[in-house]
N, CA, C and O atoms as CSV, one atom per row, in Angstrom:
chain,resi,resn,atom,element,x,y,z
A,1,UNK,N,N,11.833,153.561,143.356
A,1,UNK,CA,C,13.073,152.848,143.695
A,1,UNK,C,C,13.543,153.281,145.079
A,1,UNK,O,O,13.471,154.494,145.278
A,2,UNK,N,N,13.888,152.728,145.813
A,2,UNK,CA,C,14.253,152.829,147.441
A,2,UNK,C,C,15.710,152.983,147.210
A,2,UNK,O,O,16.403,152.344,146.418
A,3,UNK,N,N,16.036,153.847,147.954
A,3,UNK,CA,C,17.501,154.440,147.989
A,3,UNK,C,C,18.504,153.396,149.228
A,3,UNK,O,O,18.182,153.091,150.376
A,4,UNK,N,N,19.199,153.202,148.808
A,4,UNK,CA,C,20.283,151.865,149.018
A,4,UNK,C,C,21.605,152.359,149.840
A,4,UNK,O,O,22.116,153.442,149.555
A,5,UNK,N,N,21.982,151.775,150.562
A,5,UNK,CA,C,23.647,152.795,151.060
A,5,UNK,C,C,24.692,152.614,150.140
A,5,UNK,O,O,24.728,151.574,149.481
A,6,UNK,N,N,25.413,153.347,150.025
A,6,UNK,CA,C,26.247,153.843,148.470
A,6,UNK,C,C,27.328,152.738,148.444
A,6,UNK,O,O,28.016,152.462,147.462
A,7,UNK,N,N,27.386,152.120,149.706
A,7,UNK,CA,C,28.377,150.662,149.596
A,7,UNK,C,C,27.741,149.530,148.657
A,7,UNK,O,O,28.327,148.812,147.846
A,8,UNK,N,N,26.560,149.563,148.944
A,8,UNK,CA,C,25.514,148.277,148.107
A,8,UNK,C,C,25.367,148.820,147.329
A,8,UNK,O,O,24.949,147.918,146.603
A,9,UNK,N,N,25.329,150.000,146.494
A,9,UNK,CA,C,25.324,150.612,144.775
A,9,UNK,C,C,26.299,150.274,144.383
A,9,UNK,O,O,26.394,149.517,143.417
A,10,UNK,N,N,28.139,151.151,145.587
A,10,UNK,CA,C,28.969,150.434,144.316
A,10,UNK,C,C,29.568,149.303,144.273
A,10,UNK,O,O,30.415,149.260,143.381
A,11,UNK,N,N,29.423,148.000,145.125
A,11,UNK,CA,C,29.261,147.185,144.936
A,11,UNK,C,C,28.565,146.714,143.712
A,11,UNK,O,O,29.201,146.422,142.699
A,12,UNK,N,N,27.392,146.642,143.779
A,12,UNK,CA,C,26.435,146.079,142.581
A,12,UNK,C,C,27.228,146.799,141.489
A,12,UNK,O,O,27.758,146.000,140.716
A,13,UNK,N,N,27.421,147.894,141.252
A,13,UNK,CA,C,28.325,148.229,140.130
A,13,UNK,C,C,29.698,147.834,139.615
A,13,UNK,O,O,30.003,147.790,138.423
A,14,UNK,N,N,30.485,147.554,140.630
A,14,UNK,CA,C,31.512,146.677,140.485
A,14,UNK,C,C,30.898,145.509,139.976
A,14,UNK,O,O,31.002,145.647,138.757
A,15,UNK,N,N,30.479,144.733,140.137
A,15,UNK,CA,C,29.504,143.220,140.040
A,15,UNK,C,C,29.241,143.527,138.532
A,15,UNK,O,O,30.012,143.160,137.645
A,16,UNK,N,N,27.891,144.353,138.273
A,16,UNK,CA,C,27.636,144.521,136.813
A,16,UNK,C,C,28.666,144.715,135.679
A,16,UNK,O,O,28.623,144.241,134.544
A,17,UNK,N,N,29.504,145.432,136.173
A,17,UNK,CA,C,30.458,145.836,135.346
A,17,UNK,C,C,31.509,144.921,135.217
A,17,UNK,O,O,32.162,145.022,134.178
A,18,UNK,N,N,31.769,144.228,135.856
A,18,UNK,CA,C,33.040,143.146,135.521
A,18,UNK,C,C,32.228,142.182,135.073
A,18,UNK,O,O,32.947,141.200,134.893
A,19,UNK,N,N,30.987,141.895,134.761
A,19,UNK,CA,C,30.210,140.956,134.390
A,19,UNK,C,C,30.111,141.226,132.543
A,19,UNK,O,O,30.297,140.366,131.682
A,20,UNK,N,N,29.780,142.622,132.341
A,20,UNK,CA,C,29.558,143.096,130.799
A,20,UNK,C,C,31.112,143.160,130.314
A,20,UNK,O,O,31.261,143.049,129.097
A,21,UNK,N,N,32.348,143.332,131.137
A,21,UNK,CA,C,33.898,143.105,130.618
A,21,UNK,C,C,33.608,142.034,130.520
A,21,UNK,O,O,33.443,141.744,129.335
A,22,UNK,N,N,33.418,141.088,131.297
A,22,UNK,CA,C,33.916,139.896,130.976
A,22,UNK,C,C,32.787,139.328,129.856
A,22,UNK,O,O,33.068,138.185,129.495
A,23,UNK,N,N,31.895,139.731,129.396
A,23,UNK,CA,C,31.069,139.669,128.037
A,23,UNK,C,C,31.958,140.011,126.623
A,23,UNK,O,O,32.139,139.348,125.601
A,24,UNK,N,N,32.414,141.323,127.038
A,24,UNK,CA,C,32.347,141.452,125.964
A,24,UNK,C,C,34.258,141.020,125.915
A,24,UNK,O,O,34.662,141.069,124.753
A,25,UNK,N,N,34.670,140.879,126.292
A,25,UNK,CA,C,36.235,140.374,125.718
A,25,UNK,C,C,35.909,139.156,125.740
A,25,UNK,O,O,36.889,138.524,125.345
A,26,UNK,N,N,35.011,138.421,126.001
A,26,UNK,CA,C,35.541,136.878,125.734
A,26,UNK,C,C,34.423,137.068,124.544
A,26,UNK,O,O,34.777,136.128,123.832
A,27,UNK,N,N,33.282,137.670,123.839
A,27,UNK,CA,C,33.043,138.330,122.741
A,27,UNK,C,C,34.076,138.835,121.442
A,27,UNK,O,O,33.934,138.615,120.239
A,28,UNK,N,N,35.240,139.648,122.204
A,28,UNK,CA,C,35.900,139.816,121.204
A,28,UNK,C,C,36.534,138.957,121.381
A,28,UNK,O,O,37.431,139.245,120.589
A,29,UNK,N,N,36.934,137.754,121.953
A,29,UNK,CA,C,38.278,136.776,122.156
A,29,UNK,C,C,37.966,135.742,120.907
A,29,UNK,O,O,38.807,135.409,120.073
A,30,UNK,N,N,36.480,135.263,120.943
A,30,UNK,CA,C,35.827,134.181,120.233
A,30,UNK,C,C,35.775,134.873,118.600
A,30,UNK,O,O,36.081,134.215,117.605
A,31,UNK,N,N,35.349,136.248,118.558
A,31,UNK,CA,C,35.927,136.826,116.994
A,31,UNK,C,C,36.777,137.228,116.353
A,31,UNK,O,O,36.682,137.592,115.181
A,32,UNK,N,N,38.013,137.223,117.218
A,32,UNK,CA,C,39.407,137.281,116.882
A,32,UNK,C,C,40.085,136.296,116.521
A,32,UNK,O,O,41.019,136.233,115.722
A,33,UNK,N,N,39.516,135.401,117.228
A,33,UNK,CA,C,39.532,133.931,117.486
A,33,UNK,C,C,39.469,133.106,115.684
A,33,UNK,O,O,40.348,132.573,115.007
A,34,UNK,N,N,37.887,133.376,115.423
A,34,UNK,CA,C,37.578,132.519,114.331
A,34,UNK,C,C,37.607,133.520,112.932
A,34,UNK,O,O,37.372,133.038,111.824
């Protein structure tokens, strides 16, 4: 793996991570839901 400047890691981590929130609450939204 090629080492990246720590702006483009936490970037991409910001990115991933508001991606799996926004999984999983609209996950729990739809089973709260029904």
């Amino acid at each position: 793996m090629r080492t990246a400047p720590a702006g483009t890691v936490s970037a991409s981590a910001v990115v991933v991570s508001t991606q799996i929130g926004s999984a999983v609450s609209s996950t729990y939204w739809v089973r709260s839901a029904g």
